[in-house]
N, C-alpha and C positions, 0 to 999 in steps of 0.2 A: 504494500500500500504506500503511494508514494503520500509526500504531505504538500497542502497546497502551494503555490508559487508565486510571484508577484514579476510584473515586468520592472525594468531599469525605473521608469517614469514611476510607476504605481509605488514601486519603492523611494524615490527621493520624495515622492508627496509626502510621504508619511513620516517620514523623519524630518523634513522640511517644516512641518506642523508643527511640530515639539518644536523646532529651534526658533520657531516666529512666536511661540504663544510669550507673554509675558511670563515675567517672576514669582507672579501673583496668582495667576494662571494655571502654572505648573503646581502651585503650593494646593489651590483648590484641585486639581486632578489628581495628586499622588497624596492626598491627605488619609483615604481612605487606603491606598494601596499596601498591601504584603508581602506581594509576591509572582510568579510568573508560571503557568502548568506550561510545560513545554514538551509536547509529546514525542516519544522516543522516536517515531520514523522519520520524521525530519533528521533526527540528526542521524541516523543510520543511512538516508541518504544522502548527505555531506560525506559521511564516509566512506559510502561507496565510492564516490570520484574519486580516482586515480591522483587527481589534480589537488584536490583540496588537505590541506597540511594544518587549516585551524580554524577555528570557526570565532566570527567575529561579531557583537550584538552591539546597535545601536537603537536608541531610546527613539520611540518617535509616537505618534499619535493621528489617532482615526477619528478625526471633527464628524465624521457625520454618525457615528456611533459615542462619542463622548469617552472613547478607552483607549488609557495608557497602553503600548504594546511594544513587543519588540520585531526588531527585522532582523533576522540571520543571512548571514553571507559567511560563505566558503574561503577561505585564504590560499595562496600559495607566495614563496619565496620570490623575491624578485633577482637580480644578479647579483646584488650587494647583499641579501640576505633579508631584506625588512618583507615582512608580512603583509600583502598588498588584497585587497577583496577582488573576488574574480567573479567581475560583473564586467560582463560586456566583452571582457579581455578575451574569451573561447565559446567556443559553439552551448557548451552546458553552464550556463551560467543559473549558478542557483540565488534568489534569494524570497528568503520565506516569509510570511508572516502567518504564522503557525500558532503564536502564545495567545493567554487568555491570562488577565491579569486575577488574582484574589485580592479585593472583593469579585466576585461572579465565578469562577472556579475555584472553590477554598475543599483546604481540610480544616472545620471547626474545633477537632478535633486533636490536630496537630499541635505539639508544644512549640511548632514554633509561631501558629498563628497567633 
């Protein structure tokens, strides 16, 4: 089962959102926040690419659903060695938006929520 996918575009909206909302903004959307369910076939298929060497998460946000979330992107080396996301760079370019933040997917139960 693969996990769903987001384009280049569909991916900069969303982390684009987080970095335009205000300070205050941020403080009202992550006030309730815990935490992030992030399910295992996403990242089992980051790791099946051949290509991908680290998996890299940036904060970003869905305005028309009101939820914090995260985008995953694939990494590999570049010549010098730095960890670069591989978007757009190759034919399989993964990036996800896969999480469901708690509050809305929680363990109540959890010591750590």
């Amino acid at each position: 089962m693969s996990a769903p996918q987001l384009t280049v575009l569909e991916g900069q909206d969303l982390c684009n959102n987080w970095r335009n909302m205000t300070d205050s903004d941020k403080g009202t959307e992550i006030g309730e926040l815990k935490g992030f369910l992030i399910p295992t076939d996403a990242v089992a298929d980051l790791k099946a690419n051949p290509d991908v060497e680290g998996i890299r998460v940036y904060l970003a946000f869905d305005g028309d659903n009101s939820e914090v979330k995260l985008v995953v992107v694939g990494t590999r080396a570049d010549a010098t060695g730095e960890q670069i996301d591989i978007v757009g760079a190759i034919p399989d370019t993964m990036i996800y938006d896969f999480t469901t933040p708690c509050p809305i997917s929680c363990d109540v139960n959890s010591p750590l929520y």
